[in-house]
Every structure is written in structure tokens, then in C-alpha cells.
C-alpha positions in Angstrom: -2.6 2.0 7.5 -3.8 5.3 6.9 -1.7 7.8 5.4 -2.3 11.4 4.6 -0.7 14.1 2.8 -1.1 18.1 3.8 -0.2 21.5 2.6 -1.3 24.3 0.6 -1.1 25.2 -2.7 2.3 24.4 -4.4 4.1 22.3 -1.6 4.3 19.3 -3.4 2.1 16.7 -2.5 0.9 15.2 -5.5 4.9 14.4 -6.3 5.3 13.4 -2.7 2.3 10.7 -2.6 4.1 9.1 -5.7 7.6 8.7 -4.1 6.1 7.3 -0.8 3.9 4.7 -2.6 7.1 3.7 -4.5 9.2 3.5 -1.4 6.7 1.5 1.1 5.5 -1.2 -2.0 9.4 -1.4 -2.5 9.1 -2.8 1.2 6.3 -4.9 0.5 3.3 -3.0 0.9 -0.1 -2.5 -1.6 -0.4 1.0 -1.5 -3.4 2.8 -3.4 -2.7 6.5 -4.0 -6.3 8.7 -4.0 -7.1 12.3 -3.4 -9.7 14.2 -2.1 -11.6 16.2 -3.8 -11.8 13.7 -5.6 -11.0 10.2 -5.9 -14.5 8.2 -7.5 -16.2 9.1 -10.3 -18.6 11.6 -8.9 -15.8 12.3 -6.1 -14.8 13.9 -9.7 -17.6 16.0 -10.9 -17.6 17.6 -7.5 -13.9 18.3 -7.8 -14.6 20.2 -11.1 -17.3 22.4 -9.4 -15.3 23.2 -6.7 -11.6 23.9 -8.2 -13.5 26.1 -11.5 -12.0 29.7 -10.9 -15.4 30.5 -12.0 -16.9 29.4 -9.1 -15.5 32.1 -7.2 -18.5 33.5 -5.5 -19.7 30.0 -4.1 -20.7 30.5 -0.8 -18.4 28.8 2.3 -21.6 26.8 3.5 -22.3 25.5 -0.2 -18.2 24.5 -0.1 -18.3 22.8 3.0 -21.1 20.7 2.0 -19.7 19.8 -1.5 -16.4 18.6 0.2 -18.6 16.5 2.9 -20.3 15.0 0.6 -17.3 13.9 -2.0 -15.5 12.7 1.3 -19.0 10.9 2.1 -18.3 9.3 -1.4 -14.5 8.6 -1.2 -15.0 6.8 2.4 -17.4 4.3 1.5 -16.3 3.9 -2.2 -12.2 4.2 -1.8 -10.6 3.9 1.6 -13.0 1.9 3.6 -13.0 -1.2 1.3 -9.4 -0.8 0.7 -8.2 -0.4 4.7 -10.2 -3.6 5.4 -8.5 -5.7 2.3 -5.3 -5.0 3.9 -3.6 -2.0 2.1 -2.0 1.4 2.8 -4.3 4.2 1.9 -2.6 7.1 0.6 -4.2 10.3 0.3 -3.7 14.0 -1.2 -5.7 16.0 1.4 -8.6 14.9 3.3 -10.4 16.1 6.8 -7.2 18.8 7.6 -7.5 20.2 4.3 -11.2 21.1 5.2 -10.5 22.4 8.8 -7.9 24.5 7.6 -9.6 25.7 4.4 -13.2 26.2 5.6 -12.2 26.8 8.9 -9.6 28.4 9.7 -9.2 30.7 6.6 -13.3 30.9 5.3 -14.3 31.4 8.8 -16.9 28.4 9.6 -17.4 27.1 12.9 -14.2 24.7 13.1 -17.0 23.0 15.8 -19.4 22.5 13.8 -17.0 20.8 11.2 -15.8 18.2 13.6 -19.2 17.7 14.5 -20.3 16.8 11.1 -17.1 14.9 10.8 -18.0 12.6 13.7 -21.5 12.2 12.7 -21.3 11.3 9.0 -17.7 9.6 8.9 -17.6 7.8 12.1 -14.7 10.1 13.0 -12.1 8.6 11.0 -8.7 9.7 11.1 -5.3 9.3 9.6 -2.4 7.2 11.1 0.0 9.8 10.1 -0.7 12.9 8.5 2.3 14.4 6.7 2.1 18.3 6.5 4.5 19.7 4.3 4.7 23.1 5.0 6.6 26.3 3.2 5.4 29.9 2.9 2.8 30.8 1.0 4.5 33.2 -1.2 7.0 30.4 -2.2 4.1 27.6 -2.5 2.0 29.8 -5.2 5.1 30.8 -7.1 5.5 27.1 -7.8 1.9 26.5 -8.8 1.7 29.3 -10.8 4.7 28.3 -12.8 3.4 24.7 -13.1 0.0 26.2 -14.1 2.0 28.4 -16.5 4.2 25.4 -18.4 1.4 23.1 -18.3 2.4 20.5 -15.7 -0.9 21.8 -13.9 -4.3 22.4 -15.2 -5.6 25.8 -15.4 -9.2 24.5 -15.0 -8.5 24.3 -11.0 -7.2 27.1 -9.9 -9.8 28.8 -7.3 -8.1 28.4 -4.9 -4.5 29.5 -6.6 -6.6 32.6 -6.8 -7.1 34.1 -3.4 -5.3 36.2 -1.7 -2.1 35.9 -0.1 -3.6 36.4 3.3 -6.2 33.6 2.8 -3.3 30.8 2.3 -1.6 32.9 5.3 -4.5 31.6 7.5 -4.5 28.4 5.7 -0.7 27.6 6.3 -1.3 28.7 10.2 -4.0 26.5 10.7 -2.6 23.6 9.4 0.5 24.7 12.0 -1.9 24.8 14.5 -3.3 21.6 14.0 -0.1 19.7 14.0 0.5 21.2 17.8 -2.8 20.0 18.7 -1.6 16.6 17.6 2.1 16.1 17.3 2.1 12.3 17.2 -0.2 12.1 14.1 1.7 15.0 12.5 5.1 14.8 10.7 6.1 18.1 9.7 8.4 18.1 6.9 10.2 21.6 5.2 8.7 21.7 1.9 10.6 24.8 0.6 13.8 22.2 0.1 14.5 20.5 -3.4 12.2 17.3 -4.5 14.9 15.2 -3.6 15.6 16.4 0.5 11.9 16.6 0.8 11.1 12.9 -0.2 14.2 11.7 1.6 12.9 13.6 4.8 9.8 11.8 4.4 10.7 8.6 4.4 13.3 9.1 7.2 11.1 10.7 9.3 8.3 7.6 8.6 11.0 4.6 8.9 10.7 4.1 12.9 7.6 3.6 12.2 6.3 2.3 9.3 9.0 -0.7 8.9 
């Protein structure tokens, strides 16, 4: 199974992932937890280049491309040969994360994404897609202050760094995404404490996962 994990900046995911893949191995399941960007070793290096707040001025097209081609990268390397040995795939962001991002908040032809999507990926999609969703101004208050105390690295924050209305159109396209496709989606409130979100998760996943 397939299993992805949505949301902008500060909604929690990274914490999430680890309490799912703690509660579905606890019923019996090999879960491997990886993130996009991200996720193999030059999955990596491409992260770096595209999180650096000094990479501000990188054009949308040049982003695009970077994240197609880590994702290019993570498929073959990280969730294909896992999926077919048989385990749960876990992942912080994937194709939603560049829809939104590039998309609906940079501006690029959501078409021409899918497109590209189909073509180099085969089309694949998540099982279930968990979007956890809060307002902006609350999600980059909490990644701010984890930036601030250290429990976050300073080294990625472009995207931390743009304006409120950018994560506005961010947040709504993600929204909009889940209406497209409501039995993909689970949309969980991610402006509650660490412990109601994970327990919100794993209720709303029960019927269906065990």
C-alpha cells in the first residue's frame, strides 16, 4: 500500500509519518517511511538546491523540473522496489505537493504537470493521501518556532519564506484537490494537539487499513 502524507509548511507531517509507521508495524505491517524531495542519495542533493533560501530567484520551470526529476529518482530507487516486496510505502509529500506548489500557487499549467506525471511516472498514485490541513498563519508560526529552537533546520526554509498569500493558494489547492477526489483523500484538522491529530489518523484509516 501506498500511503501519502500532505500539508503545508508546519502541519506536522514529518511527526505524523512516524506515529503511523509505529501504529500499522504494531499491526503487522513493514512500513518504510521516505520523503520527497528527497529520499535517495541524489533525491538529497536536489533537496538542498531546492529548500536553500538562497535559491530564491530559481525560476518555476527550473523547480518543476528539479522535483520531476528527484521523484524520477525516488520511484525507481525507493517506492517501486519496496511496493512490489510487499511493504507499506509511507511518504512526506509527493505528486500533490507539486500540483499544489507549482501549480496552483507558482502558476504552471496544472495540465501540463499531470501530463508529465503520466508520461514519466506511469501515473502512479497514492492509496490514501492524508492532507492535514490548518491555516497558514498557524502552520508557519509552528515552523518558524521549530526553525527558531532548532528542532528544524534553517538551511530549508525557501519556502518558510514566501508570502502568506503564496501558502494561501497552496492550502486551497490542496482543498481543492481533496474534492476532486474524496475517496483517496482523508482530511484530518491539523491545528489540534499532536496527540488528537495522530489519533484522528489512525481512526479515520482503521476501516480500512485493518
Amino acid at each position: 500500500m501506498f500511503i501519502t502524507l500532505e500539508g503545508i509548511e508546519g502541519s506536522g507531517k514529518t511527526t505524523q509519518i512516524k506515529h503511523l509507521s509505529e501504529f500499522l508495524q504494531s499491526k503487522g505491517q513493514n512500513c518504510v517511511i521516505t520523503r520527497e524531495p528527497g529520499g535517495t542519495r541524489t533525491g538529497e542533493k536536489i533537496r538542498a538546491i531546492l529548500l536553500d533560501p538562497e535559491n530564491k530567484n530559481m525560476d518555476s520551470l527550473t523547480e518543476l523540473l528539479l522535483y520531476m526529476a528527484d521523484r524520477s529518482q525516488h520511484i525507481k530507487k525507493v517506492i517501486y522496489p519496496s511496493l512490489s516486496s510487499g511493504k507499506t510505502v509511507l511518504c512526506d509529500r509527493y505528486y500533490d505537493a507539486t500540483v499544489v506548489y507549482q501549480g496552483f500557487a507558482r502558476g504552471l499549467d496544472t495540465g501540463l504537470i499531470n501530463r508529465l506525471h503520466e508520461l514519466v511516472f506511469e501515473d502512479l498514485k497514492p492509496d490514501i493521501t492524508i492532507l492535514l490541513d490548518l491555516p497558514p498563519e498557524t502552520g508557519l508560526m509552528r515552523a518558524w518556532k521549530q526553525i527558531e529552537n532548532g528542532s528544524r533546520t534553517a538551511l530549508e526554509t525557501r519556502f518558510e519564506k514566501e508570502t502568506l498569500s503564496f501558502h494561501k493558494k497552496v492550502r486551497a489547492g490542496y482543498l481543492e484537490l481533496a474534492r476532486k477526489a474524496p475517496l483517496r483523500f482523508r482530511i484530518i484538522d491539523a491545528s489540534n494537539d499532536e496527540n488528537q491529530v495522530k489519533s484522528d489518523i489512525i481512526k479515520t484509516l482503521s476501516a480500512r487499513l485493518i
